[in-house]
C-alpha positions in Angstrom: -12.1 6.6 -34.6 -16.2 6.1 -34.2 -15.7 3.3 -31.9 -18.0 3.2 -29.1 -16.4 1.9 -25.6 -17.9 1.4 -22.4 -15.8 2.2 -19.7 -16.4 2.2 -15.7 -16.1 4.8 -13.4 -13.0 3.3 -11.9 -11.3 2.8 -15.1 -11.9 6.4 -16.5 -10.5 7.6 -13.1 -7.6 5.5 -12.8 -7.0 6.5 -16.9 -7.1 10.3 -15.4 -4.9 9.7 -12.9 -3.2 7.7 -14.8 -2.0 10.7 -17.3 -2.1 13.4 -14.3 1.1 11.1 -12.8 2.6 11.1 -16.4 2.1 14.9 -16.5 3.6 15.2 -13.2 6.7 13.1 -13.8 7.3 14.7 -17.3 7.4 18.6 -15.4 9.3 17.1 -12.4 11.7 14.8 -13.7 11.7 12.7 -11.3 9.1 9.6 -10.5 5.9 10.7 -8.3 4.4 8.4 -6.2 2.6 10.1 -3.2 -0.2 12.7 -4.5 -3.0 15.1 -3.1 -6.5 14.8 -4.8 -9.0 17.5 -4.1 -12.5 17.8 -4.3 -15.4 19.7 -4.9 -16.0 21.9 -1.8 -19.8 20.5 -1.6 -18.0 16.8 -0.7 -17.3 15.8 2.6 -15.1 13.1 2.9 -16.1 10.8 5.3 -13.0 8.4 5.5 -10.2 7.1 2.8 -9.5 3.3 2.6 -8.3 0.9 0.0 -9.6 -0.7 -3.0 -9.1 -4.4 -1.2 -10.3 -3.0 2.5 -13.3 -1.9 0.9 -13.9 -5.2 -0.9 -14.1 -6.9 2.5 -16.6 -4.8 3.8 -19.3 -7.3 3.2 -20.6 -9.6 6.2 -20.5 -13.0 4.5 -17.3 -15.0 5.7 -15.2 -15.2 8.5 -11.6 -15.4 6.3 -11.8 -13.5 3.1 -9.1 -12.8 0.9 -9.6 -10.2 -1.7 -7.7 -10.9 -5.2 -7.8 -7.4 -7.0 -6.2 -7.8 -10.2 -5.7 -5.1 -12.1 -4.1 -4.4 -15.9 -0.5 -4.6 -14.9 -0.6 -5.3 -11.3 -2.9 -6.9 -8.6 -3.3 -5.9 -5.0 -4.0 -9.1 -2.5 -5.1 -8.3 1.0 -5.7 -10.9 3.6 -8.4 -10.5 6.1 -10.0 -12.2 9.4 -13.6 -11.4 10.9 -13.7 -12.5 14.3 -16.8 -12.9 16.2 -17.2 -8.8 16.6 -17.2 -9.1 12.4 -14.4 -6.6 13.0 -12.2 -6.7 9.7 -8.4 -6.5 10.4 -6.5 -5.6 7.2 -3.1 -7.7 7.5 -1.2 -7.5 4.3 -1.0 -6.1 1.5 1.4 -6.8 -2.0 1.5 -6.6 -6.1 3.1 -8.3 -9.0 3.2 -7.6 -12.5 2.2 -9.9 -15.1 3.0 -8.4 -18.5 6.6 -8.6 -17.9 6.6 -12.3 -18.7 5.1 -12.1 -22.2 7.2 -9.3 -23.1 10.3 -11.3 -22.0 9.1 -14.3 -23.8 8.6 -12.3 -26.9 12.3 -10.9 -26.8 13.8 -14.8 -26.6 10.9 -15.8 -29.4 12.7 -12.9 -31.7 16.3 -13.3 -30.7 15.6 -17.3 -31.3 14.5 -16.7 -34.8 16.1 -13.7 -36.0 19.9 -13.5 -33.7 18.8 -10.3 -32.9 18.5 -8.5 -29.2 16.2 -5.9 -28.9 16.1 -6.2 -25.0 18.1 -2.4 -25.1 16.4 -0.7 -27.9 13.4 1.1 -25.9 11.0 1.8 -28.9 11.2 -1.7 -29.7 10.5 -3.2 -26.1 7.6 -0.4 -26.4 5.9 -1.2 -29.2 6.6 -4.7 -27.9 4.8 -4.1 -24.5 1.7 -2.4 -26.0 1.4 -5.3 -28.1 1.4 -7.8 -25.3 -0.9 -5.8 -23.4 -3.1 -5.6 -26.2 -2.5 -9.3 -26.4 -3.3 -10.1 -22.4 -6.4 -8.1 -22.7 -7.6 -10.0 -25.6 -7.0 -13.3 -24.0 -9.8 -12.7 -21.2 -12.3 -13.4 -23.6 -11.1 -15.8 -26.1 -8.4 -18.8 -26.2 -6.1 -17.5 -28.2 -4.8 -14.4 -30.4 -2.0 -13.4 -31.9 1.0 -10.8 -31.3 2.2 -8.9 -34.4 4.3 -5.6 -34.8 5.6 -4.7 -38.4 9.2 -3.6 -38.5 9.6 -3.7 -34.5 13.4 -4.5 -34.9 15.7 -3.5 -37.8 13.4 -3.9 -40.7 12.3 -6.9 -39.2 8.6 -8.1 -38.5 7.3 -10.5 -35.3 4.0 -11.9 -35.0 3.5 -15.0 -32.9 0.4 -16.7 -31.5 -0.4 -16.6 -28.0 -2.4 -19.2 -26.3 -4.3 -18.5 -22.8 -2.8 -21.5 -21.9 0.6 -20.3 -22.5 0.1 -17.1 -20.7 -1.1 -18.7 -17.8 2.3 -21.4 -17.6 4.8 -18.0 -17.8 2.6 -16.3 -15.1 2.2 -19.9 -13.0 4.4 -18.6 -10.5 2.4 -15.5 -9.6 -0.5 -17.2 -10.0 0.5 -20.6 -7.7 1.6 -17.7 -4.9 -1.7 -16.7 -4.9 -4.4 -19.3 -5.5 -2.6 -21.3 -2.6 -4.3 -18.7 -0.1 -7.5 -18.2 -2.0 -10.9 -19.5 -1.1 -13.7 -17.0 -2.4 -13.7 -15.0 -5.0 -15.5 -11.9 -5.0 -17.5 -10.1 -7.4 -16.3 -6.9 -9.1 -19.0 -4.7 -7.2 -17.6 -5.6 -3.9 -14.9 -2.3 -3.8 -18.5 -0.2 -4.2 -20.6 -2.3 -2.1 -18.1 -2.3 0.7 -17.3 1.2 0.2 -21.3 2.2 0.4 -21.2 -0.2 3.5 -18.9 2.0 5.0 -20.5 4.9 4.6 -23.9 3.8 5.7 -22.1 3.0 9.1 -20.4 6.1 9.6 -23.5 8.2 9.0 -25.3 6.5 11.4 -27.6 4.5 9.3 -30.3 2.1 11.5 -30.1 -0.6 8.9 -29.4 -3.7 11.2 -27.2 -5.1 9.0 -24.7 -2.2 8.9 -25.0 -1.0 12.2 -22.9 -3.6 13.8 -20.3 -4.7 11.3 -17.0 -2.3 12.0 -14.5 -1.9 9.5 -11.0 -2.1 11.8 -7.1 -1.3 10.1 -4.8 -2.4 12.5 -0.7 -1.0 12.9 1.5 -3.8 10.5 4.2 -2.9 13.4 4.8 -1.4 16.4 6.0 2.5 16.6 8.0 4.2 19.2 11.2 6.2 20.1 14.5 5.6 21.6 15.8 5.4 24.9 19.4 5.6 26.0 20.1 6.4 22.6 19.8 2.7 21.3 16.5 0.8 23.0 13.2 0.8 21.2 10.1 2.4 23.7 7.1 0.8 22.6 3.8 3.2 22.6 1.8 2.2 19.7 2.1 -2.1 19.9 1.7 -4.0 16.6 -2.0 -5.1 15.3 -3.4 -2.1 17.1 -6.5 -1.3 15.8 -6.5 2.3 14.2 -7.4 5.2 15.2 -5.8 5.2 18.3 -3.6 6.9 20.4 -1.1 5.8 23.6 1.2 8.1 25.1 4.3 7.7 27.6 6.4 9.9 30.1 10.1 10.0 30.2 12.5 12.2 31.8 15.8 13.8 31.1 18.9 11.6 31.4 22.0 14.5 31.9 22.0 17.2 34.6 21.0 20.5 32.9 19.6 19.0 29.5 18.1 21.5 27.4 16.9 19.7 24.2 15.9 16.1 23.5 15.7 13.8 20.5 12.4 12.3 19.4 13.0 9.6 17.1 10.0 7.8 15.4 10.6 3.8 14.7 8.6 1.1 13.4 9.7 -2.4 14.2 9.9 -5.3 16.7 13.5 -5.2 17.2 14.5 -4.1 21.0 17.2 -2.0 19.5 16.2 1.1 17.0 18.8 0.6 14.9 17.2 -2.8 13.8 13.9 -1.0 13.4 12.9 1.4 10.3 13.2 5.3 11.6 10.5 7.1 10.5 11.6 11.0 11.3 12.7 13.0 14.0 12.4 16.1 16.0 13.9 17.8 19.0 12.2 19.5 21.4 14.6 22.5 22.9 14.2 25.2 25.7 13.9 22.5 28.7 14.6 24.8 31.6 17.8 23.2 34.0 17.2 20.7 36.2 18.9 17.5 37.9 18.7 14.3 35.2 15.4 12.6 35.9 13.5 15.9 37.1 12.4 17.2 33.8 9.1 15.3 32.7 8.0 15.0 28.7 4.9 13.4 27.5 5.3 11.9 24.4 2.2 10.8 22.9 1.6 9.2 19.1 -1.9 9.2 17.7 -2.9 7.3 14.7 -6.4 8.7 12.7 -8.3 6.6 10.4 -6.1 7.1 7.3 -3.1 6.3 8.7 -1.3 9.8 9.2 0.6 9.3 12.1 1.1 12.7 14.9 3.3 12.6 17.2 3.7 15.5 20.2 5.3 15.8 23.2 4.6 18.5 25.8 7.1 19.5 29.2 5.1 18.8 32.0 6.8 21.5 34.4 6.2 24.1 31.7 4.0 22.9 29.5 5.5 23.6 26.1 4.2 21.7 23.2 5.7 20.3 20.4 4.8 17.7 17.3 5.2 16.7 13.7 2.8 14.8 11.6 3.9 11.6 9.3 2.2 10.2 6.5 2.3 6.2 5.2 3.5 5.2 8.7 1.2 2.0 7.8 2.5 1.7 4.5 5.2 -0.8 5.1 5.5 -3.7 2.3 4.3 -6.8 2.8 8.0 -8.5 2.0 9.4 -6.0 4.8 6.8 -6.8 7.8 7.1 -10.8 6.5 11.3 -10.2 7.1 11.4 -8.6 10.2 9.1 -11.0 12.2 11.4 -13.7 10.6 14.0 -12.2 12.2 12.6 -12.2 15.3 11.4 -15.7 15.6 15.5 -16.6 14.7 
């Protein structure tokens, strides 16, 4: 109480989203992870893009890998500028690094005292807070110590922690990602780049700005199935975004009057190798020798990555589409597994 704290903007909003989530979860019961954030009518949002893309908005290198690292987690997103200084986002992952120092904790106490608090929840709580405390206070000195009266059974725990310790239980994490890196960027770079961005897509004359183009790109390629097994490429893989590619096809039964349009992601050439997005059938084809009927079946990608698909009867011209969100938001791991697969 009567403490004075700075705080960023980016830490106060991620503390109000934080508790928002917490709210959300409590109500729901259940774990949220997708959410809606509005905004003040007067706003216009220009475009949405990530914490790491917008960190690489910055015309300095021609490989850049941006190293967020965050409380608890750390996004890592590897980039290329090629001679256009286009920016093609290619992957993206996190890791947590409290979970070590907790888990080093529990075998410290169950060393000392034979005890096991690894299943008693206020315990590993108090536990975590401390080590967070702990991990936060190791950013600006060498070493401090973790202590929590009666966290077990009556039973204290304190223990010293050394930066040097903390960084040989996170070596792992930390070897997995210093191999790649060879810049560092500064803090400011998520604004800078951000500011960048919107410069350029209000038309700004600075010279600078004017030519560099931000570009996202599809992890994988998306399309639908044909004879009920193949995968139809329309959207390939590294596509930069927004785009859109369409195709005809035609029915494959005399007198078909509905179709099934199945949404994939993958390389595989069979869908059921590939990840299936969602479906939807377009109905009330009028009757017709297989191979008459013509459907265009178009997928367009904007620049947040909400993914549309329609498909409209050429003889008619009925319409028909569906909209899905996160089609880009595959894991690194997954994209990393697939391709592996292919290359065996």
């Amino acid at each position: 109480m009567g403490e004075n704290k700075k705080l960023s903007p980016e830490e106060i909003s991620s503390m109000i989203l934080k508790k928002l989530k917490e709210a959300a979860e409590a109500y729901l019961g259940t774990t949220v992870t997708d959410a809606v954030i509005t905004i003040p009518a007067y706003f216009t949002v220009m475009r949405l893009i990530s914490e790491p893309t917008a960190a690489a908005n910055q015309p300095q290198h021609k490989n850049v890998l941006v190293f967020d690292l965050g409380a608890g987690t750390f996004d890592v997103s590897l980039l290329t500028i090629n001679r256009n200084r286009a920016i093609s986002v290619k992957a993206v992952g996190g890791e947590d690094f409290d979970k070590a120092m907790v888990d080093h904790c529990v075998k410290e106490f169950k060393k000392r005292h034979k005890k096991d608090i690894s299943k008693n929840a206020r315990a590993m709580g108090r536990l975590k807070v401390a080590c967070e405390k702990a991990k936060r206070d190791l950013s600006s000195t060498t070493q401090t110590s973790i202590v929590v009266d009666c966290l077990y059974d009556g039973t204290d725990f304190s223990k010293k922690f050394t930066r040097a310790k903390f960084e040989e239980l996170n070596a792992g994490l930390f070897k997995k990602c210093i191999e790649h890196v060879e810049n560092c960027l500064k803090d400011e770079a998520v604004a800078y780049g951000a500011a960048v961005l919107a410069a350029n897509l209000s038309g700004s004359d600075i010279e600078s700005v004017r030519d560099l183009v931000l570009l996202d790109v599809t992890p994988l390629s998306l399309g639908t199935c044909t004879e009920g097994r193949y995968m139809s490429v329309i959207i390939t893989r590294n596509s930069p975004v927004p785009t859109a590619k369409e195709d005809i096809y035609v029915t494959s039964v005399d007198n078909q009057a509905s179709v099934r349009v199945g949404v994939y992601q993958g390389e595989f050439d069979e869908v059921k190798d590939n990840i299936f997005l969602d479906e939807f059938r377009p109905h009330g084809i009028p009757p017709a020798p297989a191979g008459e009927q013509k459907m265009k079946v178009c997928f367009s990608i904007d620049a947040n990555g909400i993914l549309d698909v329609s498909t409209e009867l050429l003889s008619n011209g009925n319409k028909w589409s569906m909209v899905i969100a996160g089609s880009g938001n595959v894991s690194k791991d997954d994209i990393e597994k697939m391709l592996k697969r292919i290359e065996v």
